[in-house]
C-alpha positions, 0 to 999 in steps of 0.5 A: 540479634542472637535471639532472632537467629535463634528463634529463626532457627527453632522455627526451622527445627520444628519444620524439619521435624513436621515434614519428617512425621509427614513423611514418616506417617505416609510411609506406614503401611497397614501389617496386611499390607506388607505380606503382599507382593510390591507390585502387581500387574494382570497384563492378560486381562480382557477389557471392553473399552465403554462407558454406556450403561455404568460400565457393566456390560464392558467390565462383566464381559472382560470378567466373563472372558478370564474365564475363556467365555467369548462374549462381548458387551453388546451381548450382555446389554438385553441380558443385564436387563440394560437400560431400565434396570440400571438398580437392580445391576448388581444381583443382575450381574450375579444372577447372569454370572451364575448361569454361566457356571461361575462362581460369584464369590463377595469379598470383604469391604477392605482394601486388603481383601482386594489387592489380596485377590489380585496378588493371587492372580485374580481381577476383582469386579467392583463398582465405584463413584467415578465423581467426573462426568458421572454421577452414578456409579460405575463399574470396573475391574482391579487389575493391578496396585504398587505398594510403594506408589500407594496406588491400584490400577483399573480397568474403567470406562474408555481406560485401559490403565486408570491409576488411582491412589489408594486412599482416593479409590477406597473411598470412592469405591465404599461411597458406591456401597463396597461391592466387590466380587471375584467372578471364579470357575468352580474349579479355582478357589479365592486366596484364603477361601472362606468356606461357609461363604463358597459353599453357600455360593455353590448351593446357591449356584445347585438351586439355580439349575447349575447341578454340575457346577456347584458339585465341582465347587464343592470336590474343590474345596474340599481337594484343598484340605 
C-alpha cells in the first residue's frame, strides 16, 4: 500500500514539475523584448473598415491618413491598379506611397523590429495570411501589442481591434512572405534608423520626380546626428 501511495505521489511531483517548466518556458521573453514599453495601443490611427480587394486600399488609406492626407479606399482602388494587379500590390503600394512624398521605409522580418516601431509611435503596413475566409493574403495595419498577454493588435479587414497571439501572428505574417513597411513624412525618422536603408529611399524617392521630398529626407537624417 506504501508503495502505491509513494508511486501516486512521484506521479504527482513529476506533474507539478512539468507544468512549472510549461509555464516557466512560456514566461521567457526574448531580451529585445524587455527593453519595450508593456503595453502599446495607437488609439488615433484612422481605419477604413473592408475587406475587398485584400484589404490594401482600406489599410494603405488609414497609413496615408496618419500622415494627414485625406483620402478614402475608394480613391486608391484605380490607383493600386485593383482588381487585376492584385501580384503586383506590394510595389504598387510603394510606388503610390511615394508619389505622395512618403517615405517607404522596410523593416526587418522580426517581430522586434515591429513592436519596436510601434512602441515609437508608428503603425506598421504588413501583409499576412488571414487563414479564415481568405486565401490570399491580406493587408493591415499593427497598431498595438501587450507584452504580458503575448499579443498584438491589428487593424484588419471589417475589424477595428483584432488581437492575435504573438506566435500565431508571426507565422501567419512571415507565410505571406514577411512585408512589413512604415509609411513615414520626410521629416520623421524610424526608432533606430538604419541609415544606408533611408538614404536609398530618399534617392529613390528623388528619382521618382519627388526633388524636395527626398532632400527633407536627407537634412533629417542628418539633424539627428
Amino acid at each position: 500500500m506504501q508503495g502505491v501511495i509513494g508511486l501516486r505521489a512521484a506521479r504527482l511531483w513529476l506533474a507539478a514539475l512539468l507544468a512549472l517548466a510549461v509555464v516557466g518556458c512560456a514566461s521567457v521573453e526574448p531580451p529585445e523584448f524587455k527593453r519595450l514599453p508593456e503595453r502599446v495601443e495607437l488609439n488615433g490611427v484612422p481605419f477604413f473598415r473592408g475587406n475587398a480587394n485584400q484589404g490594401a486600399p482600406q489599410t494603405l488609406a488609414g497609413m496615408l491618413g496618419e500622415q494627414r492626407i485625406r483620402i478614402t479606399p475608394g480613391l486608391l482602388v484605380k490607383p493600386l491598379k485593383l482588381p487585376g494587379a492584385e501580384a503586383s500590390l506590394q510595389s504598387n503600394i510603394e510606388q503610390l506611397a511615394a508619389g505622395y512624398g512618403l517615405m517607404v521605409y522596410p523593416l526587418d522580418s522580426s517581430l522586434s523590429a515591429l513592436l519596436t516601431q510601434v512602441a515609437a509611435g508608428y503603425p506598421v503596413m504588413l501583409r499576412f495570411s488571414d487563414g479564415t475566409l481568405w486565401s490570399e493574403p491580406r493587408y493591415a495595419m499593427l497598431v498595438g501589442y501587450n507584452r504580458a498577454k503575448g499579443t498584438v493588435l491589428l487593424r484588419a479587414g471589417m475589424e477595428r481591434r483584432r488581437l492575435m497571439d504573438f506566435n500565431k501572428f508571426e507565422s501567419a505574417w512571415k507565410d505571406a512572405g514577411g512585408w512589413a513597411v512604415l509609411i513615414l513624412s520626410p521629416t520623421q525618422l524610424p526608432a533606430n534608423v538604419d541609415n544606408t536603408r533611408w538614404l536609398k529611399i530618399a534617392n529613390e524617392l528623388s528619382r521618382s520626380g519627388q526633388e524636395q521630398a527626398a532632400a527633407t529626407a536627407i537634412k533629417t537624417l542628418q539633424a539627428h546626428h
